[in-house]
Each structure stands twice: as C-alpha cells, then as structure tokens.
Backbone bond lengths (Angstrom), bond angles and torsions (degrees), N, CA, C in turn:
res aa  C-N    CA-C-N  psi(-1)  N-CA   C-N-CA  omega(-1)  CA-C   N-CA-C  phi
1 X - - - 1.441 - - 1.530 108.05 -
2 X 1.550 122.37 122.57 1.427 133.78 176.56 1.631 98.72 -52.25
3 X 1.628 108.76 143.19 1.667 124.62 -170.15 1.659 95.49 -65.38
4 X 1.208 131.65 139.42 1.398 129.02 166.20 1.376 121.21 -88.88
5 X 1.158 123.12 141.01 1.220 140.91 -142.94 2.392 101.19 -100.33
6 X 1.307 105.06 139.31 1.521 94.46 -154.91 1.750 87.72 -84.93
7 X 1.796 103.95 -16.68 1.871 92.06 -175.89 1.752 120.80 -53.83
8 X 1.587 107.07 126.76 1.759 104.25 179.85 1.172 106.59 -29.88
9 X 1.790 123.71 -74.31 1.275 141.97 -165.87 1.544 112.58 -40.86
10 X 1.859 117.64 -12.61 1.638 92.37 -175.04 1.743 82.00 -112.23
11 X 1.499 139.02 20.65 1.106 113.22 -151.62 1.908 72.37 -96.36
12 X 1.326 114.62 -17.36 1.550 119.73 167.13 1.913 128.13 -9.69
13 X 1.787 61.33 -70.32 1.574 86.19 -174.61 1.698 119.44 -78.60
14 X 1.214 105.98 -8.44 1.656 110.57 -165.18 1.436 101.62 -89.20
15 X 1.224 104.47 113.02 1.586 108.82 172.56 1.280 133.56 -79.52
16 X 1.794 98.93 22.13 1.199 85.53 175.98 1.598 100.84 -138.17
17 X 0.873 107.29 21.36 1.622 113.42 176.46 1.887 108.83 -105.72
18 X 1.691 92.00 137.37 1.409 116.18 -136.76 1.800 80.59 -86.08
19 X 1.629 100.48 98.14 1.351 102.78 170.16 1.816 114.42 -111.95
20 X 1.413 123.64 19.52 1.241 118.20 -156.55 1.684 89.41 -145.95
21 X 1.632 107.38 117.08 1.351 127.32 155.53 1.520 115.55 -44.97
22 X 1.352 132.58 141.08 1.368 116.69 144.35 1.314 157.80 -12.05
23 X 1.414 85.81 -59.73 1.759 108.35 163.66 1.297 94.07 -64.35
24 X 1.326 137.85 -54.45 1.565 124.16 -155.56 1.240 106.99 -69.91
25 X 1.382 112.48 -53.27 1.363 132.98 171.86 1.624 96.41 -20.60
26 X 1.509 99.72 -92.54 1.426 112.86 -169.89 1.599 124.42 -25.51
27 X 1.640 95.33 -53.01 1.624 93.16 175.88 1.633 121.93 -69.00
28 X 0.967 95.00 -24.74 1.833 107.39 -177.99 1.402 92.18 -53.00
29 X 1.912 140.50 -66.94 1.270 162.31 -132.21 1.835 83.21 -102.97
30 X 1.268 138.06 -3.93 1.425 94.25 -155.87 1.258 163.05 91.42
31 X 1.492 82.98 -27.82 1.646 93.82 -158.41 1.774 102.12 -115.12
32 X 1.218 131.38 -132.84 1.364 135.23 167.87 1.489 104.14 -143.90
33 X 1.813 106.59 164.95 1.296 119.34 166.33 1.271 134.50 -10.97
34 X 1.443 89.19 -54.18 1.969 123.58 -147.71 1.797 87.62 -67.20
35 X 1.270 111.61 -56.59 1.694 134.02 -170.55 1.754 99.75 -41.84
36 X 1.393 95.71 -54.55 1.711 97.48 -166.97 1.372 91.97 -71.06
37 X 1.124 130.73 -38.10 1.965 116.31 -163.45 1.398 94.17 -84.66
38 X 1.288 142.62 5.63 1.159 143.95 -169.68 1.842 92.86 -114.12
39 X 1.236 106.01 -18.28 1.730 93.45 169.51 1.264 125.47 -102.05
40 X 1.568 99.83 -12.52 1.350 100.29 160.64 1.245 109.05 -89.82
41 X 1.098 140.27 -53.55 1.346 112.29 171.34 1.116 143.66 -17.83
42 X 1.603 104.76 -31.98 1.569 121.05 -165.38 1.689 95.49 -88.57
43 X 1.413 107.57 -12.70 1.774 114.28 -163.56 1.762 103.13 64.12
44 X 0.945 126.70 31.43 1.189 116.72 150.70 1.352 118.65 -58.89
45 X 1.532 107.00 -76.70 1.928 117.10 156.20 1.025 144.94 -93.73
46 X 1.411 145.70 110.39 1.067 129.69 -167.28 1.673 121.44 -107.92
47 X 1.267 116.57 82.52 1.181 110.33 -173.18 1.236 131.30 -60.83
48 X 1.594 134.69 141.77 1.488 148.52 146.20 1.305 84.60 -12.71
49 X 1.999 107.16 142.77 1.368 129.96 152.92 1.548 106.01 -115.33
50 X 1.230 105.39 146.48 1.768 118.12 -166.06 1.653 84.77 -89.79
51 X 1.403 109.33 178.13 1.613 121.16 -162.20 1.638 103.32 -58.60
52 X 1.741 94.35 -31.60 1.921 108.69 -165.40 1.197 97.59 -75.64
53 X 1.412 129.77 -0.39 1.653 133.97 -168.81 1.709 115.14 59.02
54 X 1.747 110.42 24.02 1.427 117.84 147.98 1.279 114.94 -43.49
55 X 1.231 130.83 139.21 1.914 140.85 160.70 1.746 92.71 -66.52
56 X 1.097 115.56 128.87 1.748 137.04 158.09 1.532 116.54 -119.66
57 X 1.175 90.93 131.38 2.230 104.34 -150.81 1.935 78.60 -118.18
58 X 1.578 89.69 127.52 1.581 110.47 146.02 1.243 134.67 -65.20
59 X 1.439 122.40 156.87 1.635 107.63 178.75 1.747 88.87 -87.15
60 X 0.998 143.08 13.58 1.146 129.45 148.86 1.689 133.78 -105.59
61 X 1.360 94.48 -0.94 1.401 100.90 146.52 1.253 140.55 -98.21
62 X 1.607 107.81 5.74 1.240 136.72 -170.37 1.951 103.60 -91.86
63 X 1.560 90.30 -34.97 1.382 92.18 -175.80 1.510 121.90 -62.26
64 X 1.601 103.96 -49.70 1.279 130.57 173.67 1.675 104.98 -57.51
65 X 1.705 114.85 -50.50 1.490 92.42 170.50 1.760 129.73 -53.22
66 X 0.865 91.89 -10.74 1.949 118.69 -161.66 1.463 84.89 -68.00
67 X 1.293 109.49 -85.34 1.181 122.96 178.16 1.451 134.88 -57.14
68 X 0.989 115.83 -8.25 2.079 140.05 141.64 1.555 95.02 -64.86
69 X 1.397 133.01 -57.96 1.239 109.16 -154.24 2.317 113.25 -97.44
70 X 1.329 85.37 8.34 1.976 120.31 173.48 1.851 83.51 -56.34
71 X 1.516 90.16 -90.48 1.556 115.94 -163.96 1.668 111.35 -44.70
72 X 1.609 104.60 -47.85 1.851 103.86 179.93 1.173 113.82 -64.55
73 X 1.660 112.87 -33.82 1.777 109.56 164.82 1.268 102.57 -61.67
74 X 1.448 147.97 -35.56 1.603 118.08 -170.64 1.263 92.95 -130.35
75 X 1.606 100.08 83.10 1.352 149.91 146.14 1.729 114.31 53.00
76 X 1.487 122.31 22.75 1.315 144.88 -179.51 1.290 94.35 -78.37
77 X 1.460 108.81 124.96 1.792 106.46 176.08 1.269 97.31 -71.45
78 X 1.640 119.74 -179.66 1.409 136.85 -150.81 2.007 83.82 -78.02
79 X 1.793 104.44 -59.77 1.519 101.01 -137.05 1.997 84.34 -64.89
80 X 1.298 108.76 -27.19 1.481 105.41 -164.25 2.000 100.83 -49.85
81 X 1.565 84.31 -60.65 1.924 92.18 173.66 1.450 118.41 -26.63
82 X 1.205 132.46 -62.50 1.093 150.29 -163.36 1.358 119.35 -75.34
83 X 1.498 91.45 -16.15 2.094 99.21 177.44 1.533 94.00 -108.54
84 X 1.289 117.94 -24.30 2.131 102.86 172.49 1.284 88.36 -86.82
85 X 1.492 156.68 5.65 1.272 136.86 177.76 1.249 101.96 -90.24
86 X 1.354 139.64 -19.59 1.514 152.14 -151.42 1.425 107.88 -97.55
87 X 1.865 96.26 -62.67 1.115 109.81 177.51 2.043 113.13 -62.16
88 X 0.846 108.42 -40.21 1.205 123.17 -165.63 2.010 97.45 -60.27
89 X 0.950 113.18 -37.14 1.419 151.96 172.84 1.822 105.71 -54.41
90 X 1.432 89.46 -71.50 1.838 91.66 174.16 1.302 123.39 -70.23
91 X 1.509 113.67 -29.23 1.425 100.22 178.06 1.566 98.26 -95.54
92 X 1.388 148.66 33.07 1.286 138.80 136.09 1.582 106.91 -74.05
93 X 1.520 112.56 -42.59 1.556 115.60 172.51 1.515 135.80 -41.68
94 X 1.782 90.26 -35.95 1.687 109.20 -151.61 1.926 89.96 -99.99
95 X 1.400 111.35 -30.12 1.354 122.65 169.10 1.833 117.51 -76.58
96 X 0.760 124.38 -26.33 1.618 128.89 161.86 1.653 104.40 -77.48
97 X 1.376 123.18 -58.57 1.246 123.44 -177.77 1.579 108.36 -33.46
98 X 1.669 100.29 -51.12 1.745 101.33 -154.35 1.435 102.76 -102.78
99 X 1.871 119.01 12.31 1.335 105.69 141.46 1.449 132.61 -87.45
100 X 1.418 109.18 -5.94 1.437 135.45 171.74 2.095 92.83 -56.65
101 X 1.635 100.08 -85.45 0.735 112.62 175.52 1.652 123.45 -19.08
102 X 1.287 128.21 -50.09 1.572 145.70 -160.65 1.317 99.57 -90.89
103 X 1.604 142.64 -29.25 1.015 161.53 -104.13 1.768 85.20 -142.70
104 X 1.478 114.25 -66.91 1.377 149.56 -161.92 1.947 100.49 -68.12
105 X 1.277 109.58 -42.54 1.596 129.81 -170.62 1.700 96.52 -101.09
106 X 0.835 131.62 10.18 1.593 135.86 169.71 1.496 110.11 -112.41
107 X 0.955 120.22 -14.73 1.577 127.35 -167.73 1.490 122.53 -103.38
108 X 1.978 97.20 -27.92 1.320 115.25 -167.24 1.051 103.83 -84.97
C-alpha cells in the first residue's frame, strides 16, 4: 500500500481513510446502524475507531458494505453475504495472482 500523504486535500482522494460516521455511513447505504455492526461482526469490515472509540467507515468499505447490502436485499442472509463477499474476494486474488503467474512464465 502507497505511504499516505498527511495533506487534508489528498486524504480526499484516499479511499481508504475512515472519513464517514455511522450515521453517515448508514444513510449513504440505505440501510441502518444495526447492518454495519452486523458486518463487522461478521469481520467482513472492520472499521477505524476515532479517539471517542466511534466506528469510521471507508469509501472502500462502504463499497463492500454496498455489496453486503445487494445480496441481503435479494434475500441472502447477512452471515451467508459476507462469506460470498470473501470468497468472491479470493478468487479475484487467486485470478490476478495466476495472471501474474502466466504473464511471469511467458517472459522467462
């Protein structure tokens, strides 16, 4: 992961710095509170706590909630969501890896 930069203006762009309250969170997604502490629970996300030990949500954990709350709307229980979000997750990993790999064995 590239070093992050301390200027406000790039913390903008960083999608992964925990700029979104709960409440904000929540309304942004739709959904409520209960949903996000229910994804961490699941360890799907684990958000940054602010000094007060508030949860602070990334816009890239926002995405992944997005897509937790895709599947629970069409009717995927929470913990099920959260294990095709994972999986869904590793085989993007295991599929980049082994174009590395193919990529890596073409060259040699």
């Amino acid at each position: 992961m590239p070093p992050r930069s301390t200027r406000p203006v790039d913390k903008l762009d960083d999608d992964h710095y925990p700029a979104y309250t709960t409440g904000r969170a929540a309304e942004m997604l739709g959904t409520t509170p209960a949903f996000l502490r229910a994804l961490d629970n699941n360890q799907l996300i684990t958000p940054l706590r602010s000094e007060g030990g508030h949860r602070r949500y990334s816009r890239y954990q926002l995405r992944i909630a997005a897509r937790a709350r895709q599947l629970v709307d069409a009717g995927t229980h929470i913990e099920a969501a959260c294990r095709i979000i994972n999986l869904e997750n590793q085989l993007q990993q295991a599929q980049h890896i082994n174009q590395e790999l193919r990529t890596h064995s073409t060259t040699s």
